[in-house]
DOTI-293305 format. One line per field, with one value per residue (C-alpha): residue in one letter; x, z, y. Coordinates in Angstrom, 2 decimals. Layout:
% DOTI-293305
r <- a,...
xx <- X,...
zz <- Z,...
yy <- Y,...
***
This chain:
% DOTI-293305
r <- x,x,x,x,x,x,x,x,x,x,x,x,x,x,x,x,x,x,x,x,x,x,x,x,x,x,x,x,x,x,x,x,x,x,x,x,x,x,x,x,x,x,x,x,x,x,x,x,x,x,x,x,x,x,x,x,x,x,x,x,x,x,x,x,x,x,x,x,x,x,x,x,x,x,x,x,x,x,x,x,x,x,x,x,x,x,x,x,x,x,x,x,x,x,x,x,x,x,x,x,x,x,x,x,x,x,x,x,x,x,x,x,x,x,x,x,x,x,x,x,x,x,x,x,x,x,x,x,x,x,x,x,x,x,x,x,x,x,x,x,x,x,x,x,x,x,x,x,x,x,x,x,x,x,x,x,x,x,x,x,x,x,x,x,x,x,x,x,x,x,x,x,x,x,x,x,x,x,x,x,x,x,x,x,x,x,x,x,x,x,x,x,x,x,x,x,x,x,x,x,x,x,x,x,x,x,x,x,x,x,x,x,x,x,x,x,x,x,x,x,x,x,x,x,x,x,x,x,x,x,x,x,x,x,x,x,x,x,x,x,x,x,x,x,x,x,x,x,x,x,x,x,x,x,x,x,x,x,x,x,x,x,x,x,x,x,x,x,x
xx <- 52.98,52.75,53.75,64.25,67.85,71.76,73.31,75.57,77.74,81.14,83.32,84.04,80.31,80.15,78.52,74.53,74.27,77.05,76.22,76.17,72.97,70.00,69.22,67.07,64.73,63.31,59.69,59.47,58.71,55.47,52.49,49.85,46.87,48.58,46.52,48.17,50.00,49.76,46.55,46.27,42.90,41.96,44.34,44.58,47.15,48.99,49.75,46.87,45.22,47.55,46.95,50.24,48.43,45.62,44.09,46.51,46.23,48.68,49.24,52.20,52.42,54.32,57.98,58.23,60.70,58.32,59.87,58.45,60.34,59.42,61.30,61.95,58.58,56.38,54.91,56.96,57.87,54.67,53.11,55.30,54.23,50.71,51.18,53.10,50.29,52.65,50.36,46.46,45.09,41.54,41.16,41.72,44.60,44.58,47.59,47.90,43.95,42.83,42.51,45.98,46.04,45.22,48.64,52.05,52.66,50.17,51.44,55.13,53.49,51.66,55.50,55.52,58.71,60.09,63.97,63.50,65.13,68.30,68.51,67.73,70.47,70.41,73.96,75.45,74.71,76.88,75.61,75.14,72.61,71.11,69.95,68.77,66.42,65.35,63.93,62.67,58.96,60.66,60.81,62.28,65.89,67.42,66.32,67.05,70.90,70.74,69.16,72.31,74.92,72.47,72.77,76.40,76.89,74.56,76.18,79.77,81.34,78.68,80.20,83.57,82.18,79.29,80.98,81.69,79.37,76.80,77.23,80.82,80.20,79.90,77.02,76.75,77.90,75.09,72.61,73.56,72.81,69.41,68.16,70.05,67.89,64.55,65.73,65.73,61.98,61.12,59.57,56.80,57.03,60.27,59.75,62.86,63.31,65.84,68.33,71.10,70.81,73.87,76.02,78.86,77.47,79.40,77.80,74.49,75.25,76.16,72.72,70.56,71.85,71.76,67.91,67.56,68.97,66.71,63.64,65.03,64.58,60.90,61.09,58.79,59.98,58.78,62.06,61.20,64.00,64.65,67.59,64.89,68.22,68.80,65.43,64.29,67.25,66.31,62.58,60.32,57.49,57.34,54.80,55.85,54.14,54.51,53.20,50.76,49.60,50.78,51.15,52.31,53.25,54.24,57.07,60.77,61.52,58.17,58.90,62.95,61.43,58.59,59.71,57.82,60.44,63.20,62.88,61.97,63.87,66.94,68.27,67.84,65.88
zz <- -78.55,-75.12,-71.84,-62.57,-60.02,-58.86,-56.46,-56.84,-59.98,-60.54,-63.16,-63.82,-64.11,-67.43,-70.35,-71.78,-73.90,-72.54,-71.28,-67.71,-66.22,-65.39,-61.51,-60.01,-58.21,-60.91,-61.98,-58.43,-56.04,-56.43,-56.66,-59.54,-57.84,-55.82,-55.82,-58.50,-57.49,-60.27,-62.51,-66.13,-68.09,-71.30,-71.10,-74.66,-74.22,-77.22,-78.08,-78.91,-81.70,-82.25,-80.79,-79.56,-77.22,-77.97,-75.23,-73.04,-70.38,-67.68,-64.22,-61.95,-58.31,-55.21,-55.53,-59.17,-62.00,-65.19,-68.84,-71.47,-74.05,-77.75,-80.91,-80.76,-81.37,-80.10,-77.39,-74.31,-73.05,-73.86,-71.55,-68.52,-69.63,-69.20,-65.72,-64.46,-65.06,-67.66,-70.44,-70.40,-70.94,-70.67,-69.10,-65.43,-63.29,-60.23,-57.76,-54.46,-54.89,-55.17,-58.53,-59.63,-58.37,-61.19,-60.78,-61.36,-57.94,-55.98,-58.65,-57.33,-53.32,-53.67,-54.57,-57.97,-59.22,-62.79,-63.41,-67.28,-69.99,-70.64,-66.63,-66.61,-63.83,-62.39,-64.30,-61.73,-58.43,-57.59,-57.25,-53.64,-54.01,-56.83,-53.99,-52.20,-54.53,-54.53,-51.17,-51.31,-50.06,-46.90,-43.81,-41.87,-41.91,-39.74,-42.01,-45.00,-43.92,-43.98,-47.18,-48.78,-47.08,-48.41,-51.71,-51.47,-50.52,-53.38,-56.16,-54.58,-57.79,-56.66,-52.70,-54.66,-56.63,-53.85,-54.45,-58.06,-60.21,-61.64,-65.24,-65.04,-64.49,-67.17,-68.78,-66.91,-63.41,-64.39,-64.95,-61.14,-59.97,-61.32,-60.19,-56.17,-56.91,-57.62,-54.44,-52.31,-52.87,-51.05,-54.33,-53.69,-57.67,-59.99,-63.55,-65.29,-68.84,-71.53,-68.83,-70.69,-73.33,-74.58,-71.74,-72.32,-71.98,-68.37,-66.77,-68.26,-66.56,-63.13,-63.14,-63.43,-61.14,-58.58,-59.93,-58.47,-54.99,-54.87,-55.92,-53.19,-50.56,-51.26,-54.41,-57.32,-60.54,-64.17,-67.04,-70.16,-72.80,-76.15,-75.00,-74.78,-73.61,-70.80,-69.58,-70.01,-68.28,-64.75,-65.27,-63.68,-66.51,-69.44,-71.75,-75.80,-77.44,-80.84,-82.04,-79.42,-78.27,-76.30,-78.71,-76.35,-72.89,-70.73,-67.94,-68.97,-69.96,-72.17,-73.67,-74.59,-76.16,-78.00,-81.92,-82.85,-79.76,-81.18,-84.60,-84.03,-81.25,-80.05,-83.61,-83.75,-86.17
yy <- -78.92,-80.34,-79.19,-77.93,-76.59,-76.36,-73.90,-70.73,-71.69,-70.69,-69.93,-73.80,-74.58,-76.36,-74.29,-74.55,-76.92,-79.76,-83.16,-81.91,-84.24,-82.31,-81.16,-84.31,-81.79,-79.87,-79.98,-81.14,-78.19,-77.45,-79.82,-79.43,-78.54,-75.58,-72.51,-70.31,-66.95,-65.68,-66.22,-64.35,-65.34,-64.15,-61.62,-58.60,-56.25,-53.88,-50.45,-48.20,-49.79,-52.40,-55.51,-57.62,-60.08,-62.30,-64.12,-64.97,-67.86,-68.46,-69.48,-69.47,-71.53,-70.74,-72.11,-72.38,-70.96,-70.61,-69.51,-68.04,-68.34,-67.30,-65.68,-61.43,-59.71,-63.16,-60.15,-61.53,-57.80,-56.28,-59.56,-58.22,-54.76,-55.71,-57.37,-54.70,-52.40,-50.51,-50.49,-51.16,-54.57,-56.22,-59.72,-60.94,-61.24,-62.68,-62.18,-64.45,-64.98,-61.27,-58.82,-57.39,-54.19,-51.30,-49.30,-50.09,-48.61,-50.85,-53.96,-53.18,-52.89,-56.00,-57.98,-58.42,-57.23,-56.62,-56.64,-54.72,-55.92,-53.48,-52.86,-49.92,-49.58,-45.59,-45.39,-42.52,-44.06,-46.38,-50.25,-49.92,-46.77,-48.31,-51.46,-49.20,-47.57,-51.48,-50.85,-47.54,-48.01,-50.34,-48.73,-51.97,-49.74,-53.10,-56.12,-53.52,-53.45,-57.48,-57.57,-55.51,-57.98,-60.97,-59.40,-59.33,-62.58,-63.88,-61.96,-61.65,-59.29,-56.59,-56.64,-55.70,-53.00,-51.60,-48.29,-48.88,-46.20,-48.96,-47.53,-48.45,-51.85,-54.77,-56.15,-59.24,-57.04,-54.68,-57.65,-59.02,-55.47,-55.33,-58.67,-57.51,-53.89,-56.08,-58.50,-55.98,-54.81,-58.18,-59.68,-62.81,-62.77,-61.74,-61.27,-61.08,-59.92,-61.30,-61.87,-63.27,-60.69,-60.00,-61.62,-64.29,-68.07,-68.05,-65.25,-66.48,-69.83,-68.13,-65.55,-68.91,-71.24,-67.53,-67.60,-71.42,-70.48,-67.18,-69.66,-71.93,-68.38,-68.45,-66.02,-67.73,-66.15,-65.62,-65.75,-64.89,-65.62,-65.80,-68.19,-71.33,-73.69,-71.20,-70.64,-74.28,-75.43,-74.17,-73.54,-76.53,-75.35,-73.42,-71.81,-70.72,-67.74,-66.91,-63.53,-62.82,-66.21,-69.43,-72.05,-74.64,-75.46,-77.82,-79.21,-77.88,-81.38,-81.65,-78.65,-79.55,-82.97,-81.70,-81.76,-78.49,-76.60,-78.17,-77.37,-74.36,-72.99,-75.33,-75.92,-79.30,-82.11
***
């Protein structure tokens, strides 16, 4: 196998899949021999003695939306696992030129930011408290109370609801909520799980062109997706694993035309 990004949809944005032309700018943000922020290397990572990743190679520049897209059960969650500092792992990771820190606490300090797949909203706070626990090791109490109008003007249904109890709200609401909760921790690097997991194609459509404008802000971010037309349809590259190893990668648009992707993941040939 070999080896992209429009502004704040809205309701009438036309669905995945249509003829809608792709955004000129993507692929383009970043230039190819830009130090990596993110630098994995012979990465192994499972669960005691089972072994779900198999030497792993990755990078990730400054200013760029990266998928990894695969099948359920290719390892994709156990790989954000493993950077997180969830789970162990052997191989290197570099972060913004320096070792990944060895706790998820110091991973989390450092700016690289996990929105889980599922949420994992705090169900009885309501969705402004649960921002808030976004920001929890900030003490900047000023540029904090920006951040939370920010937040509400990216995701405008949560500014309606900032009292709402966030288990109340709907899947897609709860989704916006989790990416405004990782926002507010500042993130240099999101990593966002299965976003459109379960969520109508509409909602999906609205949560990635919000991921190009928060890419556009100076946050580089890391989608990983079963949904290969979603994730390849904003990401500038893109790398495929299949049970426990990359098996291709490539630009967005490599990936989309390579036979062996659309065969076996966009339904087509």
């Amino acid at each position: 196998m070999s080896a992209a990004a429009p502004s704040q949809g809205s309701n009438s944005a036309p669905a995945r899949g249509s003829a809608a032309p792709k955004p000129e700018a993507r692929g383009n943000h970043t230039s190819a021999s830009a130090t990596p922020l993110l630098d994995i290397a012979r990465l192994n990572a499972g669960y005691g003695e089972m072994q779900v990743l198999r030497d792993i190679n990755l990078e990730i520049r400054p200013a760029e939306i990266v998928a990894m897209v695969g099948g359920n059960g290719a390892g994709k969650t156990t790989l954000l696992r493993a950077i997180s500092r969830l789970i162990p792992s052997r191989g290197d990771i570099t972060f913004d030129g320096r070792p990944l820190p060895a706790t998820a606490d110091d991973v989390f300090a450092a700016g690289l930011v996990q929105v889980p797949e599922g949420r994992q909203l705090f169900d009885r706070m309501s969705v402004e408290e649960n921002l808030r626990m976004g920001a929890y090791r900030r003490r900047d109490g000023s540029a904090i109370a920006g951040d939370l109008e920010h937040m509400y003007a990216i995701f405008p249904r949560l500014a309606d609801r900032r009292r709402q109890l966030a288990g109340s709200m709907s899947g897609g609401e709860q989704q916006m909520c989790a990416m405004a909760r990782a926002l507010m921790a500042k993130p240099r690097l999101m990593m966002v799980d299965e976003m459109s997991l379960g969520l109508a194609p509409v909602i999906v459509d609205l949560l990635l062109d919000t991921m190009t404008r928060i890419r556009a802000e100076g946050v580089t971010v890391l989608l990983v997706e079963q949904d290969v037309h979603a994730a390849l349809s904003v990401a500038d590259r893109g790398y495929v694993l299949e049970t426990g190893e990359i098996v291709g990668k490539g630009t967005a648009r490599e990936l989309e035309a390579d036979p062996e992707v659309q065969r076996a993941y966009l339904g087509e040939l």
